[in-house]
C-alpha positions in Angstrom: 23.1 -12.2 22.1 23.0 -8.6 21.7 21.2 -7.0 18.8 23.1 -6.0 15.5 23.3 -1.7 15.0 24.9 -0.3 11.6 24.8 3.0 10.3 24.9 3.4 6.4 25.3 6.6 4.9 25.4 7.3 1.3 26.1 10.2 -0.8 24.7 11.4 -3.7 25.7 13.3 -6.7 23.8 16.9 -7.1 22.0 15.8 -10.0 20.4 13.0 -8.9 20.0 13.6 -5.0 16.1 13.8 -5.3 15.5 10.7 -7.3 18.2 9.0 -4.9 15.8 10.4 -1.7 13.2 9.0 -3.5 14.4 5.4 -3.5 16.0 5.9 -0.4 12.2 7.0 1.3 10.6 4.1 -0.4 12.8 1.7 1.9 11.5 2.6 5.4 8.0 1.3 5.5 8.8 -1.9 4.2 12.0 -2.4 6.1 10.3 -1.4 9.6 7.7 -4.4 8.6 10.8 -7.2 8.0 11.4 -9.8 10.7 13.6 -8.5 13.2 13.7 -5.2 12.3 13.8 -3.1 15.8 14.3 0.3 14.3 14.9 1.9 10.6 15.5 4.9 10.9 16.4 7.5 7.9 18.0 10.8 7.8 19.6 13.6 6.0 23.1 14.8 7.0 21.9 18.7 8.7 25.0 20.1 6.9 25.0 18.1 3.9 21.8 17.8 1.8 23.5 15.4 -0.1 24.4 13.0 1.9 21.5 10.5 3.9 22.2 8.5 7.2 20.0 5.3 8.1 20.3 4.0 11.7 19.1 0.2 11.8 19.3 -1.8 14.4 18.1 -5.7 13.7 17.6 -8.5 16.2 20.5 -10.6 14.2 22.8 -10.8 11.9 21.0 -12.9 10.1 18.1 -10.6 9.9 20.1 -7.8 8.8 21.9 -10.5 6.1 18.0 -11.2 5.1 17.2 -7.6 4.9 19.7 -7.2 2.5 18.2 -10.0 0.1 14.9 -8.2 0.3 13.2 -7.3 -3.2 12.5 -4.2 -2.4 15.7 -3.1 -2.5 16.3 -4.0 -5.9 15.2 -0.6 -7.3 18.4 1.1 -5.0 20.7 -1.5 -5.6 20.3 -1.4 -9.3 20.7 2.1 -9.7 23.3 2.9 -6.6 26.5 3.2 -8.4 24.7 5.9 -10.9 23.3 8.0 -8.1 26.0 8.1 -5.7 29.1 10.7 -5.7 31.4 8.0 -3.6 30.3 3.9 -2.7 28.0 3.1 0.2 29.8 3.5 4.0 28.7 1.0 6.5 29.2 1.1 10.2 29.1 -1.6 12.3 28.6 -1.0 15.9 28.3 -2.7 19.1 26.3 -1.8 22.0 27.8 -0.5 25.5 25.4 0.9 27.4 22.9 -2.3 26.7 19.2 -1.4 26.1 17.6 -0.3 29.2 
């Protein structure tokens, strides 16, 4: 079964784009160590300060579904709808050119 890739990006508002960097930077360590994480990748938009770009691909779905349960994340999750300018945008994607 191929692995799962998404690509969130979120958006913050002006006034809180460094506290939301913050919390955003504080996922990547503990993410990368999750079961069947492959790669967690985080980035900020090269035209858009504002808006940040994680690239994640996961073994499953079901470790991506677990990822998303993860304690650590509480900190974001509580706080997301405060520190964003417009709601969360997930892409799903799904591999063509296989792995190797």
């Amino acid at each position: 079964m191929p692995h799962v890739t998404i690509i969130g990006t979120v958006t913050a508002k002006p006034e809180t784009r460094e506290e939301l960097q913050k919390l955003l930077s504080a996922q990547v360590a503990p993410t990368r160590l999750e079961p069947g994480c492959i790669n967690y990748d985080f980035h900020v938009d090269a035209d858009d300060p504002y808006m940040f770009v994680f690239y994640e691909n996961w073994r499953s779905q079901a470790d991506l579904d677990a990822h998303m349960k993860m304690p650590h994340l509480l900190p974001l999750v509580s706080e997301i709808d405060r520190l964003l300018s417009r709601p969360v945008e997930i892409r799903h994607l799904r591999m063509l050119s296989g792995t190797e």
